[in-house]
C-alpha positions in Angstrom: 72.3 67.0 116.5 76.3 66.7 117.4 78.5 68.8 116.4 80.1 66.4 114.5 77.5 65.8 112.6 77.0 69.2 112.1 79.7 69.7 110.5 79.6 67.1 108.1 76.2 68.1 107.0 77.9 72.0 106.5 80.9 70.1 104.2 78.3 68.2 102.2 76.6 71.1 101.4 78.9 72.8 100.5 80.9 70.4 98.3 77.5 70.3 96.8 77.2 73.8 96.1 80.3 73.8 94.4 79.7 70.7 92.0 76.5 72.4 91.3 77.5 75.9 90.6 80.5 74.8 88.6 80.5 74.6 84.9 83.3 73.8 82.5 84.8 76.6 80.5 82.4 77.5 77.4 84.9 79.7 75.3 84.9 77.7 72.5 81.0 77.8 72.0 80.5 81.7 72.3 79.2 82.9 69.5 81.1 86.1 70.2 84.2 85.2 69.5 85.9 86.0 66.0 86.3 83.3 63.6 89.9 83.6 63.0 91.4 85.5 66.0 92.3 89.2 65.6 95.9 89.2 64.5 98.3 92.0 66.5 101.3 93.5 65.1 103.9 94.2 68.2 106.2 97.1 67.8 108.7 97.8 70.3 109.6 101.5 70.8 113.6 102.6 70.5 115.2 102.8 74.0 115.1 105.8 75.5 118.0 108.5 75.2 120.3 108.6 78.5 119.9 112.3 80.0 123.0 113.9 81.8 122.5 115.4 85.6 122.7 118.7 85.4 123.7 118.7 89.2 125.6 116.6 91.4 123.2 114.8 94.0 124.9 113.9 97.4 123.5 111.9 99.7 122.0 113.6 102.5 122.2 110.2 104.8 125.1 108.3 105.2 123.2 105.1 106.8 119.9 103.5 105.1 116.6 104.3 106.5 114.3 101.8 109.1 112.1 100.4 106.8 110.7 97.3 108.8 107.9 96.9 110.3 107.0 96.4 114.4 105.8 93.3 114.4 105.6 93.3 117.8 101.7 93.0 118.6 101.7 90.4 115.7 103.7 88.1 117.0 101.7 88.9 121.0 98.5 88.3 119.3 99.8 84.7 117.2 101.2 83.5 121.1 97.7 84.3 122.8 96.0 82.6 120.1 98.0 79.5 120.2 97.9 80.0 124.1 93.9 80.0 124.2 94.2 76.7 121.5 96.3 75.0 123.9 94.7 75.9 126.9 91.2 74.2 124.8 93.0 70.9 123.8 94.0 71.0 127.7 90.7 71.3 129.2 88.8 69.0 126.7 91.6 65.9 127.0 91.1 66.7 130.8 87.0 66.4 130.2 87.7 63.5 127.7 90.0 61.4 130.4 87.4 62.2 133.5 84.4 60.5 131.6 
C-alpha cells in the first residue's frame, strides 16, 4: 500500500468518525429544562469607598524590571526544524529528478 494511499484511507476515516460521532445540539428536547426559564434579578453592589495610604510608598527601582522571556533555544530549535524540512524537500526532488 503507498503512502499516499495510506493517507487517504487515515483522512476518510476520520472524516467518517466525525460525521458519525457528531450530533446536532438537542437542548431544546431535554426534558430537563424548565418550562419558562428561571428569571434572575441582577443587583450591582455600590462602588467601593477609596482608602487613604497611610504611608508614602517610594519606589525602590528607578528602571522597570526584565520581564521577557529568552527565546533563544526557541527560535534554534524552529531553524533546525525548518533546516531538517529543507534538507528532506532536497534530497527527495534530488531522488525524484534521478528516476
Amino acid at each position: 500500500m503507498s503512502l499516499r494511499r495510506t493517507f487517504a484511507l487515515l483522512a476518510s476515516v476520520v472524516v467518517a468518525s466525525l460525521l458519525w460521532t457528531a450530533a446536532p445540539a438537542g437542548a431544546t428536547e431535554n426534558p430537563d429544562y424548565t418550562a419558562p426559564p428561571p428569571t434572575t434579578v441582577i443587583t450591582t453592589p455600590a462602588p467601593p469607598t477609596k482608602v487613604k495610604t497611610a504611608v508614602a510608598v517610594t519606589p525602590v527601582r528607578t528602571r522597570l524590571a526584565i520581564t521577557g522571556s529568552d527565546a533563544t533555544g526557541t527560535v534554534l530549535l524552529g531553524a533546525g526544524l525548518i533546516a531538517v524540512g529543507a534538507g528532506f524537500l532536497v534530497v527527495r526532488r534530488r531522488k525524484l529528478s534521478s528516476l
